[in-house]
Backbone as numpy.savetxt, mean C-alpha at the origin, in Angstrom:
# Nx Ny Nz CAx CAy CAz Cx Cy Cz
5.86 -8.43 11.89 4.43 -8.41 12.13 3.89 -9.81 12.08
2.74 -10.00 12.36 2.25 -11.32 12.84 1.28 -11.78 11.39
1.49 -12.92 11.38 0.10 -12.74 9.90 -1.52 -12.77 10.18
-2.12 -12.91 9.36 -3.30 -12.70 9.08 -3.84 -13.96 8.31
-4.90 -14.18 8.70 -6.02 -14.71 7.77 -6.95 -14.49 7.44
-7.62 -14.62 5.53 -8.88 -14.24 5.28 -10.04 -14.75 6.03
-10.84 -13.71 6.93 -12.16 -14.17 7.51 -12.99 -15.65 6.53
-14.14 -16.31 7.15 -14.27 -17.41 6.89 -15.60 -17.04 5.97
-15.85 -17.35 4.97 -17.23 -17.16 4.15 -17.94 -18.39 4.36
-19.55 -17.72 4.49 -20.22 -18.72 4.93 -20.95 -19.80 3.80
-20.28 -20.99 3.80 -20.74 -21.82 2.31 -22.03 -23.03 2.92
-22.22 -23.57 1.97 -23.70 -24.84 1.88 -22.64 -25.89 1.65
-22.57 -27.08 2.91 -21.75 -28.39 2.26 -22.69 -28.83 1.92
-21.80 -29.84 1.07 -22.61 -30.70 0.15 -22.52 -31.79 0.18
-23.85 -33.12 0.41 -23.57 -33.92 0.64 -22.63 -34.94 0.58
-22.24 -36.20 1.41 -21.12 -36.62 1.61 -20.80 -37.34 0.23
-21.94 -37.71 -0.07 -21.37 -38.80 -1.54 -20.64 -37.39 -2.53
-21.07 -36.23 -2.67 -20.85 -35.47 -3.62 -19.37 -34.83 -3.62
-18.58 -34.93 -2.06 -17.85 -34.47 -1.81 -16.35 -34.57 -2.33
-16.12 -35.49 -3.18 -14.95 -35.66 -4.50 -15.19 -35.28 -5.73
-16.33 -34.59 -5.54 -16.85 -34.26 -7.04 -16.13 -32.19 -6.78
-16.65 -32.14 -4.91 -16.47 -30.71 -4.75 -14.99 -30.43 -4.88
-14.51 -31.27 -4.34 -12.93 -31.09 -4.30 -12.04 -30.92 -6.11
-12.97 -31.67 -7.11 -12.28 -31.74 -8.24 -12.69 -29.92 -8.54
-13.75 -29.77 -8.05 -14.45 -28.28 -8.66 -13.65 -27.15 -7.92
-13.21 -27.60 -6.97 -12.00 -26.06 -6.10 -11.48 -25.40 -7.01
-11.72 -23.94 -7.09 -10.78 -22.82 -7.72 -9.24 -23.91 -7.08
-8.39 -23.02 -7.67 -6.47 -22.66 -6.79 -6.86 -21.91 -6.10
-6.04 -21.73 -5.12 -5.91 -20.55 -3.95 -5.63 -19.09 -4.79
-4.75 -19.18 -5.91 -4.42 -17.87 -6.08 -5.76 -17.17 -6.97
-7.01 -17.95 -7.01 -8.16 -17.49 -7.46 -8.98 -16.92 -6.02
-8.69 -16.65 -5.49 -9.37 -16.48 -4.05 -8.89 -15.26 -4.35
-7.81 -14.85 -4.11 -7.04 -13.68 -3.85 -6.33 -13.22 -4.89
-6.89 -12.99 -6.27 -6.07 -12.44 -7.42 -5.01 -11.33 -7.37
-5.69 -10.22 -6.65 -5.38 -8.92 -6.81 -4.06 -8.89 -5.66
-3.41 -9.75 -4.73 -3.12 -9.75 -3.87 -1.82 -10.52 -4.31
-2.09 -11.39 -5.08 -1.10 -12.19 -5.76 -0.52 -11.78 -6.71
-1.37 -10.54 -7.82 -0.60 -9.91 -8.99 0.20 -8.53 -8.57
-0.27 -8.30 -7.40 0.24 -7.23 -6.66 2.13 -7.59 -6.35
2.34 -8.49 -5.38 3.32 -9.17 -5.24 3.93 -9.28 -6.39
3.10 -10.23 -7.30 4.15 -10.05 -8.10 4.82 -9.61 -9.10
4.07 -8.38 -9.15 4.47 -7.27 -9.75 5.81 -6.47 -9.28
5.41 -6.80 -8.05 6.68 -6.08 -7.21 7.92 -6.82 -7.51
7.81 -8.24 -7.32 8.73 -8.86 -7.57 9.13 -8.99 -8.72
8.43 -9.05 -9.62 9.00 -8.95 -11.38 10.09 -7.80 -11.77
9.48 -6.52 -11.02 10.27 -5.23 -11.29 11.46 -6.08 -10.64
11.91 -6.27 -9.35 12.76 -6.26 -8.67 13.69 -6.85 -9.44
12.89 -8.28 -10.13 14.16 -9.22 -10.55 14.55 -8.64 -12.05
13.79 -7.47 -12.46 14.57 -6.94 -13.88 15.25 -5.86 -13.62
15.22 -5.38 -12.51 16.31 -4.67 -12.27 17.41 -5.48 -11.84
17.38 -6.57 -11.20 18.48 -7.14 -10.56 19.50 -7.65 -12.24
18.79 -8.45 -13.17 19.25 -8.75 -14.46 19.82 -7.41 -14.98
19.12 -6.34 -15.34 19.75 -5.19 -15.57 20.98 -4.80 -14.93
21.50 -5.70 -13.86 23.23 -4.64 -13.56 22.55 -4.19 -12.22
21.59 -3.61 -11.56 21.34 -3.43 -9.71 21.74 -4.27 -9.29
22.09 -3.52 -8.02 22.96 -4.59 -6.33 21.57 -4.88 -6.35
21.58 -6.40 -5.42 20.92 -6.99 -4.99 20.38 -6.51 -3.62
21.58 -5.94 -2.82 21.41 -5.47 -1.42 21.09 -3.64 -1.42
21.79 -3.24 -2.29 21.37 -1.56 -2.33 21.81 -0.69 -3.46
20.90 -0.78 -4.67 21.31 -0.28 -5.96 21.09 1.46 -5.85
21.72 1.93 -6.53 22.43 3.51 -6.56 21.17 4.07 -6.57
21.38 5.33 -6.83 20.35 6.59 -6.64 19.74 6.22 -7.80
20.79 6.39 -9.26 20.44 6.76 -10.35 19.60 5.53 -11.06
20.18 4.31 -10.33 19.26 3.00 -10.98 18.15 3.32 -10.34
17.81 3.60 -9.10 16.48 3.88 -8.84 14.98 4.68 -9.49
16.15 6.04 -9.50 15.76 6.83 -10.86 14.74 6.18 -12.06
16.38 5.15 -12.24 15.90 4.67 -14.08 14.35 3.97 -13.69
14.35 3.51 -12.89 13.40 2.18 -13.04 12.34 2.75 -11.92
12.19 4.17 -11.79 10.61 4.77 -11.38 10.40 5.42 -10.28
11.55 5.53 -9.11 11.77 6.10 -7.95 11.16 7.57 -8.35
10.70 8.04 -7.28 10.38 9.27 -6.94 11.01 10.03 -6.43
11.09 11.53 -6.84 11.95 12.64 -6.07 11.21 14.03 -6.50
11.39 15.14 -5.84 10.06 16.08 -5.38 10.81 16.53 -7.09
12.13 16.98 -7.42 12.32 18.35 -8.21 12.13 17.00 -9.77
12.06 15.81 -10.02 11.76 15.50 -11.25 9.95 15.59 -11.45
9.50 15.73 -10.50 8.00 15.52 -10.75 7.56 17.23 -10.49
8.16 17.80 -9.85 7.18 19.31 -9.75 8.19 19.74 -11.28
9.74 20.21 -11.08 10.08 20.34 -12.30 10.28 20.16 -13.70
10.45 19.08 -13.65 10.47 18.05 -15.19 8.94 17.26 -15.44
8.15 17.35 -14.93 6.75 16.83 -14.87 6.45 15.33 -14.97
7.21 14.67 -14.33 7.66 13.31 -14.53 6.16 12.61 -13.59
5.13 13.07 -13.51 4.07 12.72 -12.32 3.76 11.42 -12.65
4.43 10.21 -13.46 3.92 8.76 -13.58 4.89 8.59 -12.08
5.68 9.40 -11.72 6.48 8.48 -10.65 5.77 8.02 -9.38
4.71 8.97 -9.29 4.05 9.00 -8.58 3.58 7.72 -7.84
3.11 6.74 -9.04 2.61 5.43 -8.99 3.68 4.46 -9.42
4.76 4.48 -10.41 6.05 3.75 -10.18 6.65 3.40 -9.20
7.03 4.62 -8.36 7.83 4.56 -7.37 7.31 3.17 -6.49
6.25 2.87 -6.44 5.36 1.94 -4.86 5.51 0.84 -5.88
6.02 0.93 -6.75 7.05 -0.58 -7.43 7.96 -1.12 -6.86
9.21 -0.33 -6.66 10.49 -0.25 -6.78 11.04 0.06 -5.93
12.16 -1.38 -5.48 12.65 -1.14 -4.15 13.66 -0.94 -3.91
14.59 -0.55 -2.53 15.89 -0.79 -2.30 16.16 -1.85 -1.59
16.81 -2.48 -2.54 17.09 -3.91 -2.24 16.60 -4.98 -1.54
16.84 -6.48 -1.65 16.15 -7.21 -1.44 15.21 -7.23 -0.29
15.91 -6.68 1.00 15.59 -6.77 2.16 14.28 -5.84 2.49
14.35 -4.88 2.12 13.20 -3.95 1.52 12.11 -4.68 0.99
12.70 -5.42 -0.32 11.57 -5.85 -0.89 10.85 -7.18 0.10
11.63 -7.89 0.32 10.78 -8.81 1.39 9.99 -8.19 2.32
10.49 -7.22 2.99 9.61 -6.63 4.43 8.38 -6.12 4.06
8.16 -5.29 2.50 7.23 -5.20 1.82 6.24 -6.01 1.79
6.51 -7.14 0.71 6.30 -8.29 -0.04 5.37 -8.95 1.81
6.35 -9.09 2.27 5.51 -9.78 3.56 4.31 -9.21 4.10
4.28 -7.77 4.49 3.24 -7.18 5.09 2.14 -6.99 3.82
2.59 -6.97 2.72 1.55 -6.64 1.58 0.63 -8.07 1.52
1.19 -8.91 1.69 0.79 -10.34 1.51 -0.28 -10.75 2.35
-0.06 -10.65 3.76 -0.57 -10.54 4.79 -1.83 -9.82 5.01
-1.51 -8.85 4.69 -2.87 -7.84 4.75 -3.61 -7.70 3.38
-2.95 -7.91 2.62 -4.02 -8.24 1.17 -5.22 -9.25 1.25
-4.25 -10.58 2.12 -5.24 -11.64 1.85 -6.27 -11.14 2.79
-5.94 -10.79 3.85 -7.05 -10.42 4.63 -8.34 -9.69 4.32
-7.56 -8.60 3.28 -8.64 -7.28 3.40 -9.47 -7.50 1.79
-8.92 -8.93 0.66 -9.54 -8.56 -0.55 -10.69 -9.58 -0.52
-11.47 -10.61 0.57 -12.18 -11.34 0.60 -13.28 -9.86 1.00
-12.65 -8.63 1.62 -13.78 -8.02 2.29 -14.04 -6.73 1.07
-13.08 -6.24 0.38 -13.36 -5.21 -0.61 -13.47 -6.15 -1.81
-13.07 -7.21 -2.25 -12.88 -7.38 -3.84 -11.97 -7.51 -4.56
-11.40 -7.88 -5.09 -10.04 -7.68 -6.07 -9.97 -6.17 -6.57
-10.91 -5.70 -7.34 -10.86 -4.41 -8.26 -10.50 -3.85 -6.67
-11.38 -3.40 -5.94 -11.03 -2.63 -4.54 -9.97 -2.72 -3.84
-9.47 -3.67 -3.94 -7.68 -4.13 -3.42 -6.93 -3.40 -4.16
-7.06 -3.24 -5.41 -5.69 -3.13 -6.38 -6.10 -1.20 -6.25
-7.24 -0.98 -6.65 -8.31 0.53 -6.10 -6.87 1.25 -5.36
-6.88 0.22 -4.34 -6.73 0.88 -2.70 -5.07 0.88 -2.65
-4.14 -0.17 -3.29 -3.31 -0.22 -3.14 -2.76 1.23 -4.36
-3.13 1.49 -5.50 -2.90 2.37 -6.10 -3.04 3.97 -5.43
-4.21 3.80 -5.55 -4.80 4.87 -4.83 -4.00 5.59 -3.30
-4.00 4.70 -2.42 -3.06 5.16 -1.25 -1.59 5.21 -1.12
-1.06 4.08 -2.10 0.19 4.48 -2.75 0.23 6.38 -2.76
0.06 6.44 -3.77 -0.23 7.79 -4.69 -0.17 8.67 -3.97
-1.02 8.92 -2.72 -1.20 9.75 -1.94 -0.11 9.88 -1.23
0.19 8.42 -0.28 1.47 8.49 0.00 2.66 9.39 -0.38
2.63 8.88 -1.59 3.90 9.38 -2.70 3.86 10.96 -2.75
2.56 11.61 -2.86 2.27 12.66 -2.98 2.91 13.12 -1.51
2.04 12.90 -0.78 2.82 14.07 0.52 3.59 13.55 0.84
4.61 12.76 0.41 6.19 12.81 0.77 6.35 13.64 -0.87
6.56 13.47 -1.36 6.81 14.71 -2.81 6.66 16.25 -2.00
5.78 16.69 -0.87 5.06 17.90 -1.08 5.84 18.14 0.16
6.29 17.72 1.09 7.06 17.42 2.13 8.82 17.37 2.16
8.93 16.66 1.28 10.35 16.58 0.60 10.60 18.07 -0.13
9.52 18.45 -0.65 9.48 19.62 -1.65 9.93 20.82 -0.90
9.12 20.77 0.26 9.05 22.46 1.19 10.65 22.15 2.41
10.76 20.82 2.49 11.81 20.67 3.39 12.73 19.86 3.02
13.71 20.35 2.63 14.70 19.53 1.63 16.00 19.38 2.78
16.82 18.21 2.22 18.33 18.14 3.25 18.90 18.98 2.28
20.29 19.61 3.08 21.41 20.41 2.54 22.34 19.57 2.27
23.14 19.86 1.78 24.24 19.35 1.80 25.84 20.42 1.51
26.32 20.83 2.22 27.45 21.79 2.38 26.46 23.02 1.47
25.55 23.40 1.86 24.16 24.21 1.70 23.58 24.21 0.39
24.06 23.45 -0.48 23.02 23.23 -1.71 21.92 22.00 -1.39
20.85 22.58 -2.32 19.98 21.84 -1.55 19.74 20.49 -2.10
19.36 19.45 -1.44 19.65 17.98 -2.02 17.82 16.77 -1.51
17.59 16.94 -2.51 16.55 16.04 -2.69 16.30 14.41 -2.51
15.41 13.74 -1.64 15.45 12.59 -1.17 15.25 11.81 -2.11
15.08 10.68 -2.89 14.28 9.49 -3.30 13.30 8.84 -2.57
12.19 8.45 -3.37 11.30 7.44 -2.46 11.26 6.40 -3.40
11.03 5.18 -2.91 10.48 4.14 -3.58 10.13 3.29 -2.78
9.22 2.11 -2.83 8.41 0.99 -1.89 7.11 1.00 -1.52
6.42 -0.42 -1.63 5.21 -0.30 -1.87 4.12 -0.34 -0.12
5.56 0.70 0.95 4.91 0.79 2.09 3.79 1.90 2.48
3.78 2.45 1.78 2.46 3.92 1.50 1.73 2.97 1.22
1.56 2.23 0.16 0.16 1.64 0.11 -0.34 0.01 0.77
0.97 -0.10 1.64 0.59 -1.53 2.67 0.16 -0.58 3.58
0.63 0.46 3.91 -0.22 1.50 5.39 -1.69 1.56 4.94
-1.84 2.37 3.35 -3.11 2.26 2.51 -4.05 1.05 3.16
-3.32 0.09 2.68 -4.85 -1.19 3.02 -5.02 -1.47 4.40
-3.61 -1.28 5.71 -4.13 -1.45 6.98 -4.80 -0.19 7.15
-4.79 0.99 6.85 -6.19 1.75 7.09 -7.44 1.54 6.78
-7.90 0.83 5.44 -8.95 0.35 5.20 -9.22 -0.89 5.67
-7.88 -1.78 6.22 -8.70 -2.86 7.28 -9.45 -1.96 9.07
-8.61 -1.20 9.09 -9.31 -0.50 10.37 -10.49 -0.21 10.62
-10.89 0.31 8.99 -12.25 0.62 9.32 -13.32 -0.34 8.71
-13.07 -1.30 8.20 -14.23 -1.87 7.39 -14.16 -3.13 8.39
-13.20 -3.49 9.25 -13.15 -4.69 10.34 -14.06 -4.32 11.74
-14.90 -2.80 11.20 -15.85 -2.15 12.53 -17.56 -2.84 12.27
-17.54 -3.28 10.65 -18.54 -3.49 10.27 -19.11 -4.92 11.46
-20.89 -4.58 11.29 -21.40 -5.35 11.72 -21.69 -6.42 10.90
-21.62 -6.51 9.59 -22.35 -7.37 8.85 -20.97 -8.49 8.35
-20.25 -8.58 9.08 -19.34 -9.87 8.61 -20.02 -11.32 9.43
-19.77 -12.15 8.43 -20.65 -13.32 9.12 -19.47 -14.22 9.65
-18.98 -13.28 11.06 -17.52 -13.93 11.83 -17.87 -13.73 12.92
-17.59 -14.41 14.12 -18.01 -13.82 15.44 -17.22 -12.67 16.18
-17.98 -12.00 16.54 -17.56 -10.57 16.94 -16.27 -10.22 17.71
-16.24 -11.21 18.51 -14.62 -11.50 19.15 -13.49 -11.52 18.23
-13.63 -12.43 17.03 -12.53 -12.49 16.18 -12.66 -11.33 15.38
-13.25 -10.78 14.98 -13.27 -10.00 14.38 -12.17 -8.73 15.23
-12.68 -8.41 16.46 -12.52 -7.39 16.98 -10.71 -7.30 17.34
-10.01 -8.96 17.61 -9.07 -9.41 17.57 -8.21 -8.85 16.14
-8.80 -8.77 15.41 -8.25 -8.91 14.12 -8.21 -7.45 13.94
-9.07 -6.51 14.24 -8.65 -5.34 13.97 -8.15 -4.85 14.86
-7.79 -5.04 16.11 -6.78 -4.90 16.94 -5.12 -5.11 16.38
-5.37 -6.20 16.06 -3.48 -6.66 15.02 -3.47 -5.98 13.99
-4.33 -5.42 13.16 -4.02 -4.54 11.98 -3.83 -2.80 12.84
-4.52 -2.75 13.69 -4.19 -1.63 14.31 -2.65 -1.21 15.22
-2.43 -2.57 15.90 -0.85 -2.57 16.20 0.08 -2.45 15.34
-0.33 -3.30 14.17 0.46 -3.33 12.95 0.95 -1.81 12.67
-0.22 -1.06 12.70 0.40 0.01 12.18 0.76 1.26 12.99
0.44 1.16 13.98 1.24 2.12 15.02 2.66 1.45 15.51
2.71 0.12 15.84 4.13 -0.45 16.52 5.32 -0.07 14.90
4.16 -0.51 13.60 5.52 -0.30 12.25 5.91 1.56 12.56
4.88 2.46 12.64 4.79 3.98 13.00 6.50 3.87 13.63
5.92 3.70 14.64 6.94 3.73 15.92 8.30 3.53 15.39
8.44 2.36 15.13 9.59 1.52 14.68 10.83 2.36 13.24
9.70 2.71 12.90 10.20 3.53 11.29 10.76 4.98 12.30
10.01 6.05 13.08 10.57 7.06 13.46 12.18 6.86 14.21
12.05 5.91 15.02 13.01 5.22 15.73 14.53 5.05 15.11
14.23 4.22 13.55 15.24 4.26 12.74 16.02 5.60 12.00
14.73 6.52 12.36 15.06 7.86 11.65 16.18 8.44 12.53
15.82 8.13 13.68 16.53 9.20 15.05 18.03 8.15 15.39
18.01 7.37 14.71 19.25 6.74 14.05 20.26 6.74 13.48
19.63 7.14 12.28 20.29 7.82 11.36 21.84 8.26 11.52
22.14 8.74 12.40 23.69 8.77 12.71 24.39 7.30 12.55
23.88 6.53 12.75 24.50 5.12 13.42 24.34 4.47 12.42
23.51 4.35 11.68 22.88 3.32 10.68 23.17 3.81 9.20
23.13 5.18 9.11 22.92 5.60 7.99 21.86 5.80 7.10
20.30 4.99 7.71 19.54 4.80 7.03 18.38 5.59 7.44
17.67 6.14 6.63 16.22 7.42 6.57 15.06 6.34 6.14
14.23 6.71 6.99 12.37 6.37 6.14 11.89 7.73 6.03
11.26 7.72 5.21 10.36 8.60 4.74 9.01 8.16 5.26
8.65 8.60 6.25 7.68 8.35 7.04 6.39 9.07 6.67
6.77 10.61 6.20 5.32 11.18 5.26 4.55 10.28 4.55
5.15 9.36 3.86 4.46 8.64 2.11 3.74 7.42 3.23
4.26 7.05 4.46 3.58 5.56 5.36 2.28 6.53 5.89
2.46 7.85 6.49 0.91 8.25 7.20 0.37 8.89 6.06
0.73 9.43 4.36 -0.10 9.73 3.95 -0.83 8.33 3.25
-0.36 7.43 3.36 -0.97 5.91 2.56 -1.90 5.50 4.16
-1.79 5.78 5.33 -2.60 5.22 5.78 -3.81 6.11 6.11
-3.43 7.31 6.01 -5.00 8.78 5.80 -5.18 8.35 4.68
-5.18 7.92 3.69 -5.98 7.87 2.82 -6.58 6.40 2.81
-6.06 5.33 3.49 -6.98 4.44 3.67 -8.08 4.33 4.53
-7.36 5.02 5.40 -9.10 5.60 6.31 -10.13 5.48 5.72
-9.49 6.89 4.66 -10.57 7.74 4.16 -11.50 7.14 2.83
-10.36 6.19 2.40 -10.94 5.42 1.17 -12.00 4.36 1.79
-11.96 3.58 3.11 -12.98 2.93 3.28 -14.07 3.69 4.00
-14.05 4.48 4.48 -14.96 4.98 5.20 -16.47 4.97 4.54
-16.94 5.51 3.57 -17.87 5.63 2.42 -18.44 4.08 1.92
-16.88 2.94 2.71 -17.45 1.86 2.09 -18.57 0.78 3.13
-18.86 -0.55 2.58 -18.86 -1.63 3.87 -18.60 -2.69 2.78
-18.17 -3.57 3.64 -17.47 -4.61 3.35 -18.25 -5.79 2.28
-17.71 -6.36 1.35 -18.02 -6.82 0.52 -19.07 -8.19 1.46
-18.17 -8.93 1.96 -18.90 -10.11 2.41 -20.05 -9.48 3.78
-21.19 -9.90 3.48 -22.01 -9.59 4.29 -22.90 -8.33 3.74
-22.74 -7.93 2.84 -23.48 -6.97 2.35 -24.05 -6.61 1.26
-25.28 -6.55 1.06 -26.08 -6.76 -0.64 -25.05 -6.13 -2.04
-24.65 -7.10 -2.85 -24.09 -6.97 -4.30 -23.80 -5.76 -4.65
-25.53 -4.86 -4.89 -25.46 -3.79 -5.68 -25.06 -2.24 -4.59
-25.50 -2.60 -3.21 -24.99 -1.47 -2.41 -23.36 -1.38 -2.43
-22.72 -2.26 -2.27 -21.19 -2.77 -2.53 -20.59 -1.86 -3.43
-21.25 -2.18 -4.51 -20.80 -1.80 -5.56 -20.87 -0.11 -6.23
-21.90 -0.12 -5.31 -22.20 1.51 -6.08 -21.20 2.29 -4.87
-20.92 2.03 -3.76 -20.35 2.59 -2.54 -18.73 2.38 -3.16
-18.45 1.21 -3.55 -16.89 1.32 -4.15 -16.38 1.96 -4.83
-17.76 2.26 -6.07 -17.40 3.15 -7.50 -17.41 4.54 -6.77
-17.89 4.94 -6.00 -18.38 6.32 -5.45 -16.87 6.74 -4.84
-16.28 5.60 -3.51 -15.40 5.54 -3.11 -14.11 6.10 -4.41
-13.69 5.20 -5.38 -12.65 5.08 -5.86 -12.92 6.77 -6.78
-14.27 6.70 -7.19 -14.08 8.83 -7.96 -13.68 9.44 -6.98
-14.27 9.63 -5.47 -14.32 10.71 -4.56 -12.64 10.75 -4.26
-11.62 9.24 -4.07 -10.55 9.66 -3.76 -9.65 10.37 -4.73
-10.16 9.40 -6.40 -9.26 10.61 -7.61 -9.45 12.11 -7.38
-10.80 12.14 -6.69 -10.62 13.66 -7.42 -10.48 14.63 -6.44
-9.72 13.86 -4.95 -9.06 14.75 -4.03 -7.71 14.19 -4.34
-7.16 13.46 -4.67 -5.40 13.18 -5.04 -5.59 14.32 -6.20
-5.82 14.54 -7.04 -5.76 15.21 -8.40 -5.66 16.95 -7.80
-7.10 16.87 -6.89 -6.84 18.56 -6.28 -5.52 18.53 -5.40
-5.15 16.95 -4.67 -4.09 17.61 -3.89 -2.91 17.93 -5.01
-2.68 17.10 -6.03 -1.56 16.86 -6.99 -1.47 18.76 -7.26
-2.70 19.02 -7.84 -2.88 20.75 -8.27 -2.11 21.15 -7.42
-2.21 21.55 -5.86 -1.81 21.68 -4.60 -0.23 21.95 -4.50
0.47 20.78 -4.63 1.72 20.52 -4.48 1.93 20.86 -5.90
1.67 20.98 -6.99 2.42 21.26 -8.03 2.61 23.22 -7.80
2.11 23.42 -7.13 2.25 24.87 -6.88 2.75 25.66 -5.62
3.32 24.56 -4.72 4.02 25.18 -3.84 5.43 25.43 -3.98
5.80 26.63 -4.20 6.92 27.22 -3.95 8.01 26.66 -3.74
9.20 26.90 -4.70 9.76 25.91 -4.63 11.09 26.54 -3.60
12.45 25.28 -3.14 12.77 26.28 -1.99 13.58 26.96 -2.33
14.27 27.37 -1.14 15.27 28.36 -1.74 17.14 28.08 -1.11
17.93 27.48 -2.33 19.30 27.05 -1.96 19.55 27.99 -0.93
């Protein structure tokens, strides 16, 4: 995918004599974009304590996955393990994974937390995670692989449910009128977050129908349920820059209850569907 940059905020220079005084006063960059940066490297912290712990670097087992937070439908509907829910969009398979992650999360973070906020970034990345996680759990649950006909349950882990998550909420909050960017770029920009996520769509089914050759499965449920719920998480909103403080704010808080307390009814949902039958 192509990168991104955070839209431009509109500042007051300051006169020329003053202008070594402004430069000593600059935040760091990683103060711009907190939530975007602890995100990452969160991901990456897990990665490298699993790697110290004894995991391949390139593709650690089922059961290390397990240990360290992976998701699978029969430990969370059966054993009630529902933190995996939000673990799992930790924890990757192997490095290569984690970079492809790590890259698109990066990318579209910086973009989208100048326009929601930090708290609303991390909101969104949890939040659509989750969902993600959820309807691949509820999905995995009702349609399981066989294996010489006992029935055999997938793993999920990766924090691509909730990179789909934030390119859905760049889709819709990059419609706003009130960004102080010119309308062309703007419109550019949600065009590439929109390719982004139909060409990744594409690309992921592609690998599925593979699968003979490669060996390798996506779980493609947990990528469209992280990007329906980013829709749905910005929709209610508008964008931080360009729009009065306190409307922002009350539209975010409103946002972040209304999505708990449809993940929670869906969680009810899937904890009660039927489980299958060997």
């Amino acid at each position: 995918m192509g990168s991104y940059s955070s839209p431009p905020q509109p500042e007051v220079l300051p006169p020329a004599n003053d202008a070594a005084s402004t430069r000593r006063r600059r935040r760091p960059s990683w103060a711009d974009s907190p939530a975007t940066y602890l995100l990452v490297g969160i991901n990456c912290a897990v990665f490298l304590a699993m790697v110290a712990r004894g995991c391949s670097v390139w593709m650690p087992t089922l059961d290390q996955l397990m240990f360290w937070g992976a998701d699978r439908p029969d430990n969370v509907l059966l054993y009630g393990q529902w933190w995996r829910i939000v673990t799992a969009m930790f924890v990757h398979v192997g490095i290569l994974h984690l970079a492809t992650n790590m890259w698109c999360l990066w990318n579209l973070g910086l973009l989208a937390e100048p326009l929601m906020g930090s708290f609303g970034l991390f909101a969104a990345y949890i939040l659509t995670g989750a969902a993600g996680n959820l309807l691949s759990t509820a999905k995995n649950w009702m349609y399981p692989a066989h294996d010489a006909g006992a029935v055999v349950f997938q793993a999920g882990a990766g924090a691509s449910g909730a990179v789909f998550g934030i390119a859905g909420v760049l889709i819709v909050l990059l419609r706003s009128k009130r960004l102080p960017v010119p309308p062309e770029e703007v419109r550019k920009l949600r065009k590439s977050v929109i390719y982004f996520a139909v060409f990744n769509l594409v690309i992921l089914y592609l690998v599925n129908f593979a699968k003979g050759i490669t060996g390798v499965e996506v779980d493609n449920s947990a990528h469209i349920g992280g990007l329906l719920c980013g829709l749905l998480f910005a929709t209610p909103m508008v964008p931080r820059i360009g729009s009065p403080r306190g409307e922002f704010q009350f539209k975010l808080r409103l946002t972040v209850a209304l999505v708990v307390l449809l993940l929670v009814l869906f969680g009810f949902y899937v904890a009660n569907i039927a489980p299958p039958q060997g």
